[in-house]
N, C-alpha and C positions, 0 to 999 in steps of 0.2 A: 945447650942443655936446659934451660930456663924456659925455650920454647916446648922443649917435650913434658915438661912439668905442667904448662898451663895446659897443653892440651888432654892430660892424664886427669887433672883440676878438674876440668871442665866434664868430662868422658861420665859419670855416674849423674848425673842431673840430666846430659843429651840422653843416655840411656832409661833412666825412670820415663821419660815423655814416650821415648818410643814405646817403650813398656806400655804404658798407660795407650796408647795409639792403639796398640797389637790387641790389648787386651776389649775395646771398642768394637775393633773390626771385628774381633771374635764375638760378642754379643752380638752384635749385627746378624752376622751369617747364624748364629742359633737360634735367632729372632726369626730371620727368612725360612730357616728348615720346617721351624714348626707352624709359619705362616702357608707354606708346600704344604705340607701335611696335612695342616686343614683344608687345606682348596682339592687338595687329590678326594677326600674323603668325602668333600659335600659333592665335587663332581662325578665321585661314583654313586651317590646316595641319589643325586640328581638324573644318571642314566639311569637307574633302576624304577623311578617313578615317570621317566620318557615312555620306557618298554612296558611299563604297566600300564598305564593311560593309551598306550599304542593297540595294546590287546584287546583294552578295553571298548575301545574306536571301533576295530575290525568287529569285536561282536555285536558292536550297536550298529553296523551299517549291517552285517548278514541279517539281523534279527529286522531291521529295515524293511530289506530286501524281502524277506520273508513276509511281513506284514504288507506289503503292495502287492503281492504273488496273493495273498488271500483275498484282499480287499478286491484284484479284480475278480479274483473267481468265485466269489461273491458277488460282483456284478454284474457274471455272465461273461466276462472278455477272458477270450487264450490268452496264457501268457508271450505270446509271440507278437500281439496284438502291440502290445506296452514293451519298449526298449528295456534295456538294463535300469534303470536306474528309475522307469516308469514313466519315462515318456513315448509319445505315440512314435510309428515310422518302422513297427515290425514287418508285419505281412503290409502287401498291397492292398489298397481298398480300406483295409479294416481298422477300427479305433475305436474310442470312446466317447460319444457324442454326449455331453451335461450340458443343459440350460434350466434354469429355473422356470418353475412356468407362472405366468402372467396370469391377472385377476386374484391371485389371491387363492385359486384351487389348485387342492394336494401338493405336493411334496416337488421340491424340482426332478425333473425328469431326465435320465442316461439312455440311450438305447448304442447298440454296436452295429458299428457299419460294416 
């Protein structure tokens, strides 16, 4: 009987620690919830400025595209002449021939082949 006493003794002191334990872990995990919480929120705040800056890209390469589409036909070349992206290699034969010209007169020189 002496032994079931000490261990009845002892039982509210083992239990306050576990207490005090349980009660850790539980900040813990409330600490993590709203450390989630925030990381969920900046990583959607964070797609949102992907997909905008995405849209923004697409319309700065059509508006690109658009501007090399003038500038040749401003220089007198199809645009079949200039690839997609404005390099040569459309039609056979034909391109955009620039050199500067030498001596020091007028402007450098394009013609299309």
């Amino acid at each position: 009987m002496a032994r079931r006493r000490l261990r009845i003794a002892h039982a509210p002191p083992a239990r306050a620690e576990q207490d005090a334990k349980i009660q850790d872990i539980c900040s813990t995990v409330s600490s993590l919830r709203r450390t989630s919480a925030a990381i969920h929120e900046e990583l959607k705040l964070q797609a949102s400025l992907v997909e905008s800056i995405e849209r923004d890209v697409d319309r700065t390469g059509a508006r690109v595209r658009k501007a090399e589409q003038n500038s040749a036909a401003i220089a007198g070349v199809r645009s079949e002449t200039l690839g997609p992206r404005g390099e040569g290699g459309g039609s056979a034969g034909g391109g955009l021939l620039c050199s500067p010209q030498r001596g020091g007169e007028g402007a450098p020189g394009c013609a299309v082949q």
